[in-house]
N, C-alpha and C positions, 0 to 999 in steps of 0.2 A: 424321552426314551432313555433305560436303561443302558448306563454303560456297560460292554460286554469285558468280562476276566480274558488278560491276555497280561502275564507278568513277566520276568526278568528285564535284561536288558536290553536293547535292538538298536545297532548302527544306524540314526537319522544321517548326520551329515558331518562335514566337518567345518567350523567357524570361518579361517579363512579358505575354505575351499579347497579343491584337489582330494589326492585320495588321504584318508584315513593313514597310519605308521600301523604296520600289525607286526607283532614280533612272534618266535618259534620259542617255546619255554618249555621247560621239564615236570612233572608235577611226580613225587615221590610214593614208591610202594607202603612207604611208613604213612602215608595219608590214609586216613580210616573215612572220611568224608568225601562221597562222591560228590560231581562237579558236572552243573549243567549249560548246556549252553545259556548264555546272556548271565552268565553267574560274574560277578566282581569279585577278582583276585588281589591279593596280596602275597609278597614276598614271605617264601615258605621258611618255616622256622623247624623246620625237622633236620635241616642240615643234609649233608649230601651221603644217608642213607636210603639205598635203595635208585640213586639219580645213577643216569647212563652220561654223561657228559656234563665235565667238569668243565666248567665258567660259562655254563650255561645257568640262567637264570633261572631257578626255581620256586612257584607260586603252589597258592593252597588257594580255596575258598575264601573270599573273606568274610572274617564275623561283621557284626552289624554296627561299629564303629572302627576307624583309624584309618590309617592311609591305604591308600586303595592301585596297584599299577596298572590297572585296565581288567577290560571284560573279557570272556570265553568265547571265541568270534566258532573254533572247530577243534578235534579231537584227532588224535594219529596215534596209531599204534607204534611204538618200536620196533624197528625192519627185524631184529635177531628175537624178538619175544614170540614164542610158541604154546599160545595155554588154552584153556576152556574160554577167557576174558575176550579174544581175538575175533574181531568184523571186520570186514572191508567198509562197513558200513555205521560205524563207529559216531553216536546221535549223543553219548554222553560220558564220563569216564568215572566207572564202576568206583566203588570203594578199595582202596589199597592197590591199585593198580599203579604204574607205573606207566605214565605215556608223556609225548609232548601234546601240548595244548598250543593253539593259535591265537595270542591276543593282543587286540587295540588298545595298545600304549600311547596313543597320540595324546598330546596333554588338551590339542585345540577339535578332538572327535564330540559329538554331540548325541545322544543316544535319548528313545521314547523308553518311558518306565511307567507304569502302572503306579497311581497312589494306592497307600492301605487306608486311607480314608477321603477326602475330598479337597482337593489344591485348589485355591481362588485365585483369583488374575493380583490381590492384595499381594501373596504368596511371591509372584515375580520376583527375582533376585534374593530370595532368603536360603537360606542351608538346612538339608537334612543328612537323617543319617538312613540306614538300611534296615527291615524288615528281613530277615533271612527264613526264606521257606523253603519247602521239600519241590523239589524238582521232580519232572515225570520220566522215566523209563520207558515209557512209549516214544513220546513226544524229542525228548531231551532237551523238553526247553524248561527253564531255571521256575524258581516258586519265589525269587524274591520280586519287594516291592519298595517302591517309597517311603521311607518313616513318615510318621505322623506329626512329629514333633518338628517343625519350622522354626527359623530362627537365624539372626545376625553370628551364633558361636564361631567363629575362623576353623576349626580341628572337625568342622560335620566334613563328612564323605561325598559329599553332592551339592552343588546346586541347581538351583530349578532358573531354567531361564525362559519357558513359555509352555503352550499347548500344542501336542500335536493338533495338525488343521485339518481334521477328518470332520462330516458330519454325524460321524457313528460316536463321537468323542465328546461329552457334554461337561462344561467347564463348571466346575463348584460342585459336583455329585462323587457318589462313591466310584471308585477304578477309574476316574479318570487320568488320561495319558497326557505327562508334562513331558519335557523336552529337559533335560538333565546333562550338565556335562560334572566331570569329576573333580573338586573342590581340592580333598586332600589328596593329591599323587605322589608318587614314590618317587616321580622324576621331578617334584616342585622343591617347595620351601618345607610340606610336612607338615605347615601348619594351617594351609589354605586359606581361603581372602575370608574378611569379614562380609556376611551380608550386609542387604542393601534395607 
């Protein structure tokens, strides 16, 4: 059976147990790149135009390699922002907007990700990097995936450390769903472990 498309990233579990660390973060009007849920963030380099609260942590999208501070768990609007951009029901955050985002910084969170080609049980304990894809506006859940390219490198964004345990989930075929936790974090070393 066909594995079914179902990408970004999605809170499994977390290694030793207990809840997930989710932090409140800012994301800048100067951001031209909208941001889906289950998107992988990194620390925002536009600086704190367009940010409502200073020494608050501000993220962007991240591209498909480097250190990574955690996923897009939800989206909030800013209490004083008044615009066309504004839902009570807020699924993804537009381009150039300015909101806080809600994200799993936990360094020990473990999350199911979609491959862009097919991860073998060989695969177990090796590093990738990130597939970055367009997110749905419907939906608001993210278009990224697994890179393709496996490997012992220390500086990849992920490692793979098994299969979700679904029957819908078929191991060594296309979109199938590994079990990923985050290799290079902003809260580690930066340069993340060697694979295995």
């Amino acid at each position: 059976m066909a594995n079914f498309s179902e990408k970004g990233c999605r809170l499994s579990h977390r290694l030793t147990g207990g809840t997930p660390i989710v932090e409140t973060m800012q994301m800048s009007a100067s951001d031209g790149t909208a941001t889906f849920l289950g998107d992988l963030l990194q620390i925002d380099a536009y600086g704190s135009a367009g940010l409502k609260r200073k020494g608050m942590i501000a993220v962007a999208q991240a591209g498909s390699t480097g250190a990574v501070i955690g996923v897009a768990q939800s989206f909030e609007q800013y209490d004083e922002v008044s615009n066309s951009n504004f839902s009570m029901f807020r699924r993804h955050r537009p381009a150039s907007v300015a909101m806080y985002v809600h994200v799993v910084t936990d360094t020990m969170a473990v999350f199911s990700l979609q491959s862009s080609a097919s991860v073998a049980e060989a695969d177990v304990g090796l590093n990738a990097d990130l597939v970055v894809g367009t997110g749905s506006t419907v939906t608001g859940i993210s278009g990224n995936e697994l890179g393709a390219t496996l490997d012992t490198t220390a500086t990849r964004m992920l490692r793979v450390l098994g299969f979700v345990d679904t029957p819908t989930n078929e191991v060594a075929a296309a979109n199938n769903k590994v079990l990923v936790k985050i290799n290079n974090h902003s809260y580690g070393s930066h340069t993340g472990t060697v694979g295995e």
